[in-house]
N, C-alpha and C positions, 0 to 999 in steps of 0.2 A: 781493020776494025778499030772504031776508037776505043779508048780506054772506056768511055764512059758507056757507048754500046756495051763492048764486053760487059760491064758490070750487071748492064741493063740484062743481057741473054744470061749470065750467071744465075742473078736472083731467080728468074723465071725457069729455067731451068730445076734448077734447087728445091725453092720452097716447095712443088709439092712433095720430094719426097723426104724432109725433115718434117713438115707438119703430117706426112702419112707414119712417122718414127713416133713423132709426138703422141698422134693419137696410141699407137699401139702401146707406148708405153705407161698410158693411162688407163687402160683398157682393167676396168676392174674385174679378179677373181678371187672364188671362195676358199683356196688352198685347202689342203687336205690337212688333219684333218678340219671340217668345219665347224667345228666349235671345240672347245677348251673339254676335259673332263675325262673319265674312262666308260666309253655309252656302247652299246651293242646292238646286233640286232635289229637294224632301223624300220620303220615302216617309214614311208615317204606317201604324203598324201597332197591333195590341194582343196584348201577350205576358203570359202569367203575371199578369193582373190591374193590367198598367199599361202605359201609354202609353210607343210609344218612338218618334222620328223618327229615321233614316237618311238624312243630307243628302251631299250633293257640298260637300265644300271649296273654297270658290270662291275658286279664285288662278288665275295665269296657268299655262297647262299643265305648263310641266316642274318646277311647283311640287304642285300636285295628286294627290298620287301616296300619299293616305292616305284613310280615310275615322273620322270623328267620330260616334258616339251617341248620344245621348242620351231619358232615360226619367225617366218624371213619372206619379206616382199620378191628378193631378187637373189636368192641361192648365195649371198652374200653377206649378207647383215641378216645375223639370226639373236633372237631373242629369248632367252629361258622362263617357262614359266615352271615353276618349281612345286614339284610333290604334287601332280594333279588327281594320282590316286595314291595310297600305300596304303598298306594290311590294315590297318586302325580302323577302318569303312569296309573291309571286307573278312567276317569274322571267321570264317573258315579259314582262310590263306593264313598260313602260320609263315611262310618262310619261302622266299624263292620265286618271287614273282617276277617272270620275263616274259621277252617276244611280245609286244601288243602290236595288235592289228585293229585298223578303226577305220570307220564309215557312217558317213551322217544319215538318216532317213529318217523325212518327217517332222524335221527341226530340231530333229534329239543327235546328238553322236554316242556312240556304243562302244566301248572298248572293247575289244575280248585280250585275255591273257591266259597265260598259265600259271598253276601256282604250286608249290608245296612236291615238287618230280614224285607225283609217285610212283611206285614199284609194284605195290602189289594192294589194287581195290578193294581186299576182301580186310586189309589191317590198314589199310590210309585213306584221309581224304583229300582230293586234290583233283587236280587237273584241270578242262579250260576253262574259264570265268566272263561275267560278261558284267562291264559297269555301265553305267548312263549318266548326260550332265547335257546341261543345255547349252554349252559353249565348247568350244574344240580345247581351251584351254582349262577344262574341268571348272570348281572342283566335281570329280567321278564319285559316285557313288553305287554299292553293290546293286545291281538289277536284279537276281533271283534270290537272292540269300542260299544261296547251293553253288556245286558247279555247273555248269551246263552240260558237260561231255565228265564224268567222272568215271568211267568204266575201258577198261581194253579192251579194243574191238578192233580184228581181225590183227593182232599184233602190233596194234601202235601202240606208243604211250600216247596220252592224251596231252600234249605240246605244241608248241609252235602252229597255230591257227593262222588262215589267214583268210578275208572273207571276199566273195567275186561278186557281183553282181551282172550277170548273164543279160544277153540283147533281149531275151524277153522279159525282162525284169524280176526273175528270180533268182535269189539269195544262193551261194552255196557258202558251204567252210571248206577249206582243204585243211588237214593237220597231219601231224602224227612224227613221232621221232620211233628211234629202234626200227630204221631202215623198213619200213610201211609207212604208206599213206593214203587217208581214207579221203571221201568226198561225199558230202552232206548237204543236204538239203532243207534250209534255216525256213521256220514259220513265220508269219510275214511279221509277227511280232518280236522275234527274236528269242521267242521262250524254248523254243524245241527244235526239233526235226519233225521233216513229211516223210512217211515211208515211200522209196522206188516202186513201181509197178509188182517187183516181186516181195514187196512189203518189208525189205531190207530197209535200215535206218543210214547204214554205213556200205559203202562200196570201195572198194580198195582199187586202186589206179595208181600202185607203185612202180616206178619205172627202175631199166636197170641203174644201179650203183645208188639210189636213192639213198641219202641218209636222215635229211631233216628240213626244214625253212621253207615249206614249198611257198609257190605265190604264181600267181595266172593273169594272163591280159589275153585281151584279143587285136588282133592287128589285119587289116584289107582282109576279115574276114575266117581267120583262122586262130586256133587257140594255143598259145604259148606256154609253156608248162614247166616252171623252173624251179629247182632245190640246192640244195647246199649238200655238197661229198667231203668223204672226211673225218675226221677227230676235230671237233671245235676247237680243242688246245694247243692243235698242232700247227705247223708252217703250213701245212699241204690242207688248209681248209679252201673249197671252192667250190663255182657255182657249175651246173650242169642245164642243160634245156631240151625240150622234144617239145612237137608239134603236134596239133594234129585238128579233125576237124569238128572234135566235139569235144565238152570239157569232163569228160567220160574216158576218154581216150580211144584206140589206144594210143597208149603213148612212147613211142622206140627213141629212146637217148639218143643225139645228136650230137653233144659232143660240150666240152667247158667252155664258158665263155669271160670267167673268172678266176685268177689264182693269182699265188705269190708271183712276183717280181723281186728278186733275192738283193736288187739294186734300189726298192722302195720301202718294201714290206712284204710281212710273212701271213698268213694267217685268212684271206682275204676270203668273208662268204658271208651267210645271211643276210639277204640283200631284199630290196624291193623296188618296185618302179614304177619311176613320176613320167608321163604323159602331159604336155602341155597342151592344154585343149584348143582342138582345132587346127592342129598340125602333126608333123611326124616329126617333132623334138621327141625325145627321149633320153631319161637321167637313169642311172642305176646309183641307189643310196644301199651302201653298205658298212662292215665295218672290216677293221685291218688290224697288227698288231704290229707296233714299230720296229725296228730291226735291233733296238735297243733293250729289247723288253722280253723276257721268258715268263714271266708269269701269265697264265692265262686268261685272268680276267683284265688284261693290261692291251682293251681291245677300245678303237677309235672309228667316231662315224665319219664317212667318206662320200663324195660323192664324185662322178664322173661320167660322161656320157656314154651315150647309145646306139650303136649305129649297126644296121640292116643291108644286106648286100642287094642285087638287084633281083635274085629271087626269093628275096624273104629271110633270109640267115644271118642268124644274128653274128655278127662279127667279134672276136676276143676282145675286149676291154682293156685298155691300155689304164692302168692304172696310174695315178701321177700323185704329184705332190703338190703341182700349182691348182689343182681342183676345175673348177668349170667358171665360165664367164659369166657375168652379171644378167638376168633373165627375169624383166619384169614381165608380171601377167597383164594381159589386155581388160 
């Protein structure tokens, strides 16, 4: 072979798998965590053709008392919009406002939060809240001037809401911390509950090792039922899931699908999940606490995929550092 063949079958040879390095090594992603700041608690939704998370400002309670947004075309480039609600607009909430969970209906978006941990209904006011604004990126302002859930019922605290909307198009809430968790039934306006058949407001569908965060999808037809186990301040905070075929349940724990990784982070739970419409992509957005870091509220959002085995099981989460690939909406 001449020199000059040879050269010829080298290149051809070659170039593709230097421009297949190339690409790869362009290949953009969101690293962990995805944005700068100490945020917790994420809700992960999709508004208007982009990504946005709703996290908890993680500071010490009577510091916490705003919520941060943020929104990203491609899980990559996210954008802050700052203080879209804090206590100032909500006169009740003295202190401690976390966990928002939000859904648009109707052209309005809703925040629910919690606020002010109370302890005991009969001496505090407090617990879930519900704001309204006509853009995802607020500004929020209070919707009932009360709470909406301010009482314990069947042992929960009134915390960590998170709100479903069911195939036939009704509303539920799941909440509840102090290991119970109830499931409600939202008025189509968002001002109340509908009483169950047995004229119950609240139904309890706690599963075992329940501790707090719940949050629910449906997937080829069945209903996923996920929370958070654990001490929130500890290494060992993580996510747990059951199945089943109603969002009633029952529902028999399955097993974690979330926790530390002692080689990335500790701390790893309250989570939620992003669905890209019209496929079976699936993100789980949560938060982590660096390996560097012992203070508890020294908690970061994360994101990382979601993957389903071939009968349905959702498979452990690999949590990382490089985060997830670039992921525009259609």
């Amino acid at each position: 072979m001449s020199i000059r063949r040879y050269a010829l079958f080298l290149a051809l040879f070659t170039f593709p798998f230097i421009a297949l390095q190339a690409q790869k090594s362009t290949v953009k992603k969101s690293g962990n965590p995805v944005f700068p700041g100490w945020y917790a608690d994420p809700e992960g939704v999709i508004f208007k053709n982009q990504y946005w998370i709703y996290p908890t400002y993680s500071a010490p309670y009577n510091q916490q008392t705003f919520f941060d947004a943020f929104s990203s075309p491609d899980l990559v480039t996210w954008t802050k919009h700052s203080r879209i609600l804090d206590s100032t607009a909500v006169k009740w909430a003295k202190r401690a406002m976390w966990a928002p969970a939000i859904i648009e209906k109707g052209g309005k978006y809703f925040l629910f939060f919690g606020a002010n941990d109370i302890h005991d209904e009969q001496k505090e006011i407090g617990g879930i809240g519900v704001a309204v604004a006509d853009n995802p990126a607020g500004p929020f302002k209070d919707y009932l001037g009360k709470p909406l859930i301010g009482l314990i019922r069947n042992g929960a605290q009134p915390i960590d809401q998170f709100v479903f909307k069911d195939k036939d198009g009704q509303y539920y809430m799941l909440y509840g911390g102090w290991g119970h968790c109830n499931i409600a039934r939202l008025k189509d306006d968002f001002t109340g509950f509908l009483p169950f058949s047995d004229g119950t407001l609240f139904r309890e569908i706690t599963p075992k090792n329940y501790v707090e965060g719940p949050t629910m999808f449906v997937r080829n037809g069945k209903y996923y039922f996920m929370w958070s186990e654990g001490g929130w301040t500890g290494p060992n905070y993580s996510v747990a899931y059951a199945v089943s075929n109603s969002p009633f349940g029952p529902f028999e724990r399955v097993g974690k699908i979330l926790q530390q990784d002692p080689t990335v982070a500790t701390g790893a739970g309250h989570h939620s999940i992003i669905q890209v419409p019209g496929t079976d992509e699936w993100y789980i957005v949560y938060h982590r606490r660096p390996l560097t870091e012992t203070d508890g509220n020294h908690r970061e959002t994360c994101i990382d995929r979601l993957y389903f085995d071939e009968k349905g099981a959702i498979k452990p989460v690999k949590i990382t550092v490089e985060g997830v690939e670039a992921r525009r909406l259609n």
